[in-house]
N, CA, C and O atoms as CSV, one atom per row, in Angstrom:
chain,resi,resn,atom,element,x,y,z
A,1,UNK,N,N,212.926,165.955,279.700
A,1,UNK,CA,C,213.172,164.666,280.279
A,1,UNK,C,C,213.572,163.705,279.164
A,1,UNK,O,O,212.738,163.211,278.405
A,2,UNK,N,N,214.947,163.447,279.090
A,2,UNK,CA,C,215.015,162.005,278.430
A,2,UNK,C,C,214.582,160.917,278.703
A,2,UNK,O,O,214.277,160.566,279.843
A,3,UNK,N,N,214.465,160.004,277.358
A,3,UNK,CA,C,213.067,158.906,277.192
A,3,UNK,C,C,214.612,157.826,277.710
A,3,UNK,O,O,215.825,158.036,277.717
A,4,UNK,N,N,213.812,156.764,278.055
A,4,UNK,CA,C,214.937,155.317,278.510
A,4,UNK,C,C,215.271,154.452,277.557
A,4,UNK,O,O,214.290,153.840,277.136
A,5,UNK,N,N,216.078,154.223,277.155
A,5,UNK,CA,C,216.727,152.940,276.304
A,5,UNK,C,C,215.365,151.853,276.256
A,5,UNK,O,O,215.026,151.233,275.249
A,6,UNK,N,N,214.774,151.795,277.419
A,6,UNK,CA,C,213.975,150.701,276.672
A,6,UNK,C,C,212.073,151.366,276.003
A,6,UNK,O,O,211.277,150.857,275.214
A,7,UNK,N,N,212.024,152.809,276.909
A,7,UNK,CA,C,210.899,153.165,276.024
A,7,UNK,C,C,211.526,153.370,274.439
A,7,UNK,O,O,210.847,153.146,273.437
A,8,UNK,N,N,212.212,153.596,274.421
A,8,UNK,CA,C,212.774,153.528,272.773
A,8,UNK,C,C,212.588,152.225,271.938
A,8,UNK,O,O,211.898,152.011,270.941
A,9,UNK,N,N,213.419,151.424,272.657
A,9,UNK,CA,C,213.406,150.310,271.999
A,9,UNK,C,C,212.591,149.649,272.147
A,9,UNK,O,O,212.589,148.526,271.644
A,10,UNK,N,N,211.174,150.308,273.217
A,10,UNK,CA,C,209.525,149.701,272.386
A,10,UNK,C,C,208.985,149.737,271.407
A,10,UNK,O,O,208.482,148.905,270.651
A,11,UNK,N,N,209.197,151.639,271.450
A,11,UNK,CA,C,208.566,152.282,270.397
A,11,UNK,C,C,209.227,151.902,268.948
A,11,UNK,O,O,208.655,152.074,267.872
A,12,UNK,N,N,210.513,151.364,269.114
A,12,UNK,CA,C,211.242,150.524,267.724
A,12,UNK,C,C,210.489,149.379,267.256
A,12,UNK,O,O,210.131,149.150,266.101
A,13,UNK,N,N,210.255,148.558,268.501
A,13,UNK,CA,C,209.640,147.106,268.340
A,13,UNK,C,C,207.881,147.899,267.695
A,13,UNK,O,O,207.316,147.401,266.721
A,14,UNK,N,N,207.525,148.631,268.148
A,14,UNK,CA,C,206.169,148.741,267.963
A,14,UNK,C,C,206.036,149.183,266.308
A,14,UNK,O,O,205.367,148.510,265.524
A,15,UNK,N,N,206.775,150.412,265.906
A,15,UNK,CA,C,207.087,150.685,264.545
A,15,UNK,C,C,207.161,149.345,263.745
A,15,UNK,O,O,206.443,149.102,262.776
A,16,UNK,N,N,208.365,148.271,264.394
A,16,UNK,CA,C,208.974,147.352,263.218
A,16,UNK,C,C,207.088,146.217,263.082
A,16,UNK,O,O,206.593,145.753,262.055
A,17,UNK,N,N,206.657,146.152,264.214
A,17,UNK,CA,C,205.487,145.119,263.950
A,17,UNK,C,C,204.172,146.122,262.787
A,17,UNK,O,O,203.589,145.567,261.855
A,18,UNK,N,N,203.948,147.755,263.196
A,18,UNK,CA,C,203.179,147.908,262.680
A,18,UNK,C,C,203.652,147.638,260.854
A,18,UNK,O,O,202.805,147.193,260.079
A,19,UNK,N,N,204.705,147.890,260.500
A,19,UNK,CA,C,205.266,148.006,259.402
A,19,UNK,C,C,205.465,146.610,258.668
A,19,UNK,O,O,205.578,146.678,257.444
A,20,UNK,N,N,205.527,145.258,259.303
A,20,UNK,CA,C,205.316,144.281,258.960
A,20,UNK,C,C,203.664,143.954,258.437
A,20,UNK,O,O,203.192,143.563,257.369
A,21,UNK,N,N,203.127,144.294,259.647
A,21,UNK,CA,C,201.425,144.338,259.421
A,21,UNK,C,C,200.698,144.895,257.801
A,21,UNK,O,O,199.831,144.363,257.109
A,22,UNK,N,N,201.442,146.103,257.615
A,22,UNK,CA,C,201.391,146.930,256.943
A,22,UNK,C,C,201.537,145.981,255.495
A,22,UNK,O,O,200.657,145.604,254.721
A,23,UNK,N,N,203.202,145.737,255.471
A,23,UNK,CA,C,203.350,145.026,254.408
A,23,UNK,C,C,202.793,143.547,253.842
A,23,UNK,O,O,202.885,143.054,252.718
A,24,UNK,N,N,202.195,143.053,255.040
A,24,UNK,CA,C,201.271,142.112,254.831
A,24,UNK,C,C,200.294,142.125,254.583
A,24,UNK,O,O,199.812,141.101,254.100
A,25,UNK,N,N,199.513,143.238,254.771
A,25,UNK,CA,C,197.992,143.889,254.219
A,25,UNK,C,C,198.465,144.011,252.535
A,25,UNK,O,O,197.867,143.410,251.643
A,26,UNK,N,N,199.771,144.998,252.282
A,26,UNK,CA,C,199.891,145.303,250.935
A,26,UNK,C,C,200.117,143.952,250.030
A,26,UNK,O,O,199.550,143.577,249.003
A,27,UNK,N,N,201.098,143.408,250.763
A,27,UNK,CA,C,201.212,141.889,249.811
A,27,UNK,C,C,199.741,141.007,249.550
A,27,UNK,O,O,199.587,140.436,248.470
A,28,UNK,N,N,198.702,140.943,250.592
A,28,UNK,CA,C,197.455,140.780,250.151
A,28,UNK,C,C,196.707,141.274,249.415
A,28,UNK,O,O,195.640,140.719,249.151
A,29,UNK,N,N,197.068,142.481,248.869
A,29,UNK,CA,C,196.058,143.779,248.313
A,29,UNK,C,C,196.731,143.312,246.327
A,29,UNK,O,O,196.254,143.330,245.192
A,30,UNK,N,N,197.955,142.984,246.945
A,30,UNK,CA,C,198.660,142.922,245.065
A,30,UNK,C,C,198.679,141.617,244.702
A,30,UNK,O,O,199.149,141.371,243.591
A,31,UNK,N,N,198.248,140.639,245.427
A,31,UNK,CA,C,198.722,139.208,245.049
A,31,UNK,C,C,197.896,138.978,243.909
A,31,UNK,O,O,196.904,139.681,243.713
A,32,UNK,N,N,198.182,138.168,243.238
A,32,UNK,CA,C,197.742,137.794,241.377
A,32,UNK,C,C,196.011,137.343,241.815
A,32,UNK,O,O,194.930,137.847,241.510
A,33,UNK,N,N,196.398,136.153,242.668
A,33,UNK,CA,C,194.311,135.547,243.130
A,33,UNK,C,C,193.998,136.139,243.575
A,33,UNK,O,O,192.777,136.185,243.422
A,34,UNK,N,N,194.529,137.177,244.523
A,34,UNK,CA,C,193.243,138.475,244.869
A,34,UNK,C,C,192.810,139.412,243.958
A,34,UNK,O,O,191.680,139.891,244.058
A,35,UNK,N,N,193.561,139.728,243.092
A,35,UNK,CA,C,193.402,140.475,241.984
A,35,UNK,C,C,192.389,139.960,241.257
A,35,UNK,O,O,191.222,140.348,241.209
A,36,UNK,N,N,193.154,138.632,240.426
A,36,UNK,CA,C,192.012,137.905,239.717
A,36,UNK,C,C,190.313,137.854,240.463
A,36,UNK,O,O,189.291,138.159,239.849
A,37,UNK,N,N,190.369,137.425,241.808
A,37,UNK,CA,C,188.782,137.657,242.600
A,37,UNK,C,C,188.464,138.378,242.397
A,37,UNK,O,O,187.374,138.388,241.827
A,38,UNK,N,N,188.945,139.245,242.605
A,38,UNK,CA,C,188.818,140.918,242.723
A,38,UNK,C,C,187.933,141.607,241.115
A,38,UNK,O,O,186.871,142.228,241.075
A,39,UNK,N,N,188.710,141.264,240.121
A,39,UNK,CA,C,188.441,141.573,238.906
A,39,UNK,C,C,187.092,140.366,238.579
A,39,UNK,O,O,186.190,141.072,238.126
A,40,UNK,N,N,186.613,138.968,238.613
A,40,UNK,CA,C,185.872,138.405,238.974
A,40,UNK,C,C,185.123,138.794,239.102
A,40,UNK,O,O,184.348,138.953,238.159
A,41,UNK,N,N,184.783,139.288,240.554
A,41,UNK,CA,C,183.610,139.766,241.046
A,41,UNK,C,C,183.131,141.196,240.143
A,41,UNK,O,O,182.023,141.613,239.806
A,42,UNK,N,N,183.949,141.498,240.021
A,42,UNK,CA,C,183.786,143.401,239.469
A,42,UNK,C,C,183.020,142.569,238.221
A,42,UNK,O,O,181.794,142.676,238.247
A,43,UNK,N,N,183.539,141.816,237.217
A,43,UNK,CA,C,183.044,141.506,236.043
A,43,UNK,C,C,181.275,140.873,236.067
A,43,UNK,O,O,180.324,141.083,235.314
A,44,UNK,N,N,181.463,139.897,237.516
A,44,UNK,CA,C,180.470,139.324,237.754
A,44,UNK,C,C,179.178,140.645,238.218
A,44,UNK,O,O,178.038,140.745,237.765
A,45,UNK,N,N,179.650,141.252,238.930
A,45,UNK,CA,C,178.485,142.451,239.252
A,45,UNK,C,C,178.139,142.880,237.989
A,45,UNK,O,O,176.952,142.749,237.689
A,46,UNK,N,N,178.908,143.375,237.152
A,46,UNK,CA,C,178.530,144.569,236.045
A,46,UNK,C,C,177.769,143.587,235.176
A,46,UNK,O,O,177.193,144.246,234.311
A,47,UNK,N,N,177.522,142.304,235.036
A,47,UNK,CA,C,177.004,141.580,233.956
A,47,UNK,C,C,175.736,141.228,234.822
A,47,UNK,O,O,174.813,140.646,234.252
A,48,UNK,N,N,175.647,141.477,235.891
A,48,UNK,CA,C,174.099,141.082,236.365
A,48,UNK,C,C,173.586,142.579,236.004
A,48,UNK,O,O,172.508,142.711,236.583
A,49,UNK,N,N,173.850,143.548,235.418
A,49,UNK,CA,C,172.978,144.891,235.417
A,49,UNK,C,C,172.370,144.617,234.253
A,49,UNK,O,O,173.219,144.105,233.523
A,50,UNK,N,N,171.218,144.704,233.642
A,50,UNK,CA,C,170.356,144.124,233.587
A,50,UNK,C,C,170.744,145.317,231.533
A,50,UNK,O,O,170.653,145.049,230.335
A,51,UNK,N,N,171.042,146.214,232.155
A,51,UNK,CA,C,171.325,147.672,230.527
A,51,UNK,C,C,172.494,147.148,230.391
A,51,UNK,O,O,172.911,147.601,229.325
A,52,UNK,N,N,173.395,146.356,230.903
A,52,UNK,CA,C,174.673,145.863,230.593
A,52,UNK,C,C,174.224,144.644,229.630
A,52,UNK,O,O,174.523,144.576,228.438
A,53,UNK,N,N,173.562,143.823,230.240
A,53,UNK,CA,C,173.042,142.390,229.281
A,53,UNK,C,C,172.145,142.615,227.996
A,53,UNK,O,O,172.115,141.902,226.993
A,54,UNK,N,N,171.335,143.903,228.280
A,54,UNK,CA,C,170.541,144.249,226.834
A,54,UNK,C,C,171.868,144.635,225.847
A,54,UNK,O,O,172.102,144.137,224.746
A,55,UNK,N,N,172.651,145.644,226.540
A,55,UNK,CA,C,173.721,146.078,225.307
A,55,UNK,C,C,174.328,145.015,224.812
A,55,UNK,O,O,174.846,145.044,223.695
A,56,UNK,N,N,174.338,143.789,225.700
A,56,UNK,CA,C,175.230,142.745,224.710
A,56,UNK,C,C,174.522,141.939,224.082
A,56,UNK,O,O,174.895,141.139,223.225
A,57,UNK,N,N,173.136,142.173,224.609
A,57,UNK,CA,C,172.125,141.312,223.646
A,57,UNK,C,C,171.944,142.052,222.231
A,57,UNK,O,O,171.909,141.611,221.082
A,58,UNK,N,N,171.855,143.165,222.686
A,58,UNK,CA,C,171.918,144.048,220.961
A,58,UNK,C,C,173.015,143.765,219.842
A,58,UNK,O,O,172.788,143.582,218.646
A,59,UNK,N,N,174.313,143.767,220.510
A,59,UNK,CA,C,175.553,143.654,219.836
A,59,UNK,C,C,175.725,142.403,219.372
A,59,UNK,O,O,176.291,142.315,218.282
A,60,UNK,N,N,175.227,140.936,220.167
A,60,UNK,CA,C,174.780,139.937,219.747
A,60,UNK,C,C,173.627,139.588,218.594
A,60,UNK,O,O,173.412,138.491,218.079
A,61,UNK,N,N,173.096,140.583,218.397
A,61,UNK,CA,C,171.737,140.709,218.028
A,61,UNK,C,C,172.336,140.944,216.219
A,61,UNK,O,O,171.936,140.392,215.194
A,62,UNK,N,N,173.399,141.965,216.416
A,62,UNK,CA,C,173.726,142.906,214.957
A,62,UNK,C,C,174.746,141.580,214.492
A,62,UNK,O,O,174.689,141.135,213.346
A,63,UNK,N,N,175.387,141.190,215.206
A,63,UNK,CA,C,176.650,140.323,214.598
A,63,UNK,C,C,175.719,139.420,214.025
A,63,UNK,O,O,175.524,139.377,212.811
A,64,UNK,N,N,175.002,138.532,215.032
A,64,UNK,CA,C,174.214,137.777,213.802
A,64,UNK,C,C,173.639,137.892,212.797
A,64,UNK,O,O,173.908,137.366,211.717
A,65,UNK,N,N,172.864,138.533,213.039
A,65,UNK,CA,C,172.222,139.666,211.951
A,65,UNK,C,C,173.162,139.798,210.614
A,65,UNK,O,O,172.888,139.407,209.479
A,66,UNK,N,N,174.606,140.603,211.170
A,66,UNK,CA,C,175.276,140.475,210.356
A,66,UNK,C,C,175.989,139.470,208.983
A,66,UNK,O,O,176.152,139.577,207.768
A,67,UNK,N,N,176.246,138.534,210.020
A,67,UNK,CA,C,176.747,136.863,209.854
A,67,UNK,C,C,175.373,136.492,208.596
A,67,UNK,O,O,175.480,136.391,207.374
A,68,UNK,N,N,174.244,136.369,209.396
A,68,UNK,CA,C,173.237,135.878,208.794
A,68,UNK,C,C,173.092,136.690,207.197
A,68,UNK,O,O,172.701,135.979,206.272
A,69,UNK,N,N,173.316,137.725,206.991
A,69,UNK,CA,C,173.008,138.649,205.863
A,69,UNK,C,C,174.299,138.195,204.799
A,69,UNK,O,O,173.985,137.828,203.666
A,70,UNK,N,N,175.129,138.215,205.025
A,70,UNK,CA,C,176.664,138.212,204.463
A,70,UNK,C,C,176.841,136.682,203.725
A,70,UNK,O,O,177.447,136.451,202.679
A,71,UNK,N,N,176.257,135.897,204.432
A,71,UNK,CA,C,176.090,134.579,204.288
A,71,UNK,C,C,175.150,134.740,202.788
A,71,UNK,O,O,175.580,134.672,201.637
A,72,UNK,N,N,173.590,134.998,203.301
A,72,UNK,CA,C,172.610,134.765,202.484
A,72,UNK,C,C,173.140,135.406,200.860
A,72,UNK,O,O,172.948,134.847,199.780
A,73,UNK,N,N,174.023,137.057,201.153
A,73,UNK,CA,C,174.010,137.443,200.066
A,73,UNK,C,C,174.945,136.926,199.359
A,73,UNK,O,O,174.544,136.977,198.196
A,74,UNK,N,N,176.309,136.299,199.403
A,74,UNK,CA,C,177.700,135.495,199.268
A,74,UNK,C,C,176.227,134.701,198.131
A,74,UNK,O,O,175.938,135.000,196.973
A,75,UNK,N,N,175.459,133.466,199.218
A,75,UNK,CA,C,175.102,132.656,198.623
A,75,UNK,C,C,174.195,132.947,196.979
A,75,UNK,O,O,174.384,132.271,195.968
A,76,UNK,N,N,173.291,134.032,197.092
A,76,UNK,CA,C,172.815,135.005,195.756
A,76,UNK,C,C,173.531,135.448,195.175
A,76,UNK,O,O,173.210,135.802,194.040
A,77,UNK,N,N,174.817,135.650,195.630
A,77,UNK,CA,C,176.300,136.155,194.351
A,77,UNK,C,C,176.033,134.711,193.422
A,77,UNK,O,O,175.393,134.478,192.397
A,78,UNK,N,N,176.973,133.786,194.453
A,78,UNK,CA,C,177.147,132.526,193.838
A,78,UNK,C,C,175.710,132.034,192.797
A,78,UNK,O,O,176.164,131.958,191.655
A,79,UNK,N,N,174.972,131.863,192.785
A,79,UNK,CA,C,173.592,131.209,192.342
A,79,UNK,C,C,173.582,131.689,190.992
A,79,UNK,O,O,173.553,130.842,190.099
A,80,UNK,N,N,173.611,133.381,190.574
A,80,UNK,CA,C,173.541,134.233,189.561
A,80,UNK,C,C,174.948,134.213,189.185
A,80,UNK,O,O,175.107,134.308,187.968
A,81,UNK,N,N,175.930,134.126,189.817
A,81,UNK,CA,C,177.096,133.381,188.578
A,81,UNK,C,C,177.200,132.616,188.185
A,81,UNK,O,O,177.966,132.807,187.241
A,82,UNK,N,N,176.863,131.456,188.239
A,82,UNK,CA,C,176.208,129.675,188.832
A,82,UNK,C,C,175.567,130.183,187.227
A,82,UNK,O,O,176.306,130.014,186.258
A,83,UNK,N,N,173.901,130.924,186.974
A,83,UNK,CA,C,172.929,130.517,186.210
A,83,UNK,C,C,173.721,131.529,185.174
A,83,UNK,O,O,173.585,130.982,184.080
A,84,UNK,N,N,174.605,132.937,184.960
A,84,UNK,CA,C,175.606,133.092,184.245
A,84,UNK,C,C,175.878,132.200,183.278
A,84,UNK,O,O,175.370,131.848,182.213
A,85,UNK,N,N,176.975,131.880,184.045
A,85,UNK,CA,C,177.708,130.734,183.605
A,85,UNK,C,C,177.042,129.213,182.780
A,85,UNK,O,O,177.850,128.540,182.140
A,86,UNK,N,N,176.037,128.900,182.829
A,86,UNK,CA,C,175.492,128.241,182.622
A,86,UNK,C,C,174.465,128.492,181.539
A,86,UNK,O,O,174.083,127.611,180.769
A,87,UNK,N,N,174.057,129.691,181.525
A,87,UNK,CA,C,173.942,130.019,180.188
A,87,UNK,C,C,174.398,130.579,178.819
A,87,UNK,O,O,173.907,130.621,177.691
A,88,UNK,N,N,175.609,131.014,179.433
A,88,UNK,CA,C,176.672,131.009,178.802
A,88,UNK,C,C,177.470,129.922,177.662
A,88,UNK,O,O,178.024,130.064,176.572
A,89,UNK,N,N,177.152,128.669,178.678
A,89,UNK,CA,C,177.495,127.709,178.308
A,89,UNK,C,C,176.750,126.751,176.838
A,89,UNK,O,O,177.134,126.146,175.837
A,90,UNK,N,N,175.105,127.228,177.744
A,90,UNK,CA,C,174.082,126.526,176.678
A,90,UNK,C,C,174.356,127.629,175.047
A,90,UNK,O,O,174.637,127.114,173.965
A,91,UNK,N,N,174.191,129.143,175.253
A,91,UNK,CA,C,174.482,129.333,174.091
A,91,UNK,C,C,176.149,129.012,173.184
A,91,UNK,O,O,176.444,129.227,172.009
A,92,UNK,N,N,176.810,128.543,174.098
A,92,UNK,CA,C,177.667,128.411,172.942
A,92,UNK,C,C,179.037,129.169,173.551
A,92,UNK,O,O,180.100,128.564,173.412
A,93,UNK,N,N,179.044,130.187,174.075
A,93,UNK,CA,C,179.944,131.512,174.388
A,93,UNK,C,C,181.333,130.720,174.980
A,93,UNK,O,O,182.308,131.375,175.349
């Protein structure tokens, strides 16, 4: 049994709307602020886990640490070239 000119040209109309639908879901799925939310939230979850915030408290922990050490010893370079120099000076050299 052939189908009728206009069950066809439902089933056209019905294709062309699902396919609009379609591309309007996808254009929502790629747009830049959904993305950005998207990535947001993902960032926002993983930083409430609780082994996520210790690891950055640790890594926070060493840099200062670091900072703090590098500093102090710079400053004990300087001091003992400082009293060097300075006695250097008193004898004469």
């Amino acid at each position: 049994m052939a189908r009728s000119y206009e069950s066809i040209e439902g089933d056209i109309a019905k294709a062309r709307d699902n396919l609009a639908e379609t591309l309007d879901e996808l254009t929502d799925r790629v747009s830049p602020k959904n993305l950005a939310d998207q990535g947001k939230a993902q960032a926002t979850e993983i930083l409430k886990n609780p082994v996520v915030l210790a690891a950055i408290g640790g890594v926070v922990a060493l840099v200062v640490g670091g900072v703090v050490y590098s500093t102090t010893s710079k400053r004990k370079k300087n001091k003992a070239i400082e009293r060097y120099l300075a006695m250097k000076e008193k004898r004469g050299f």
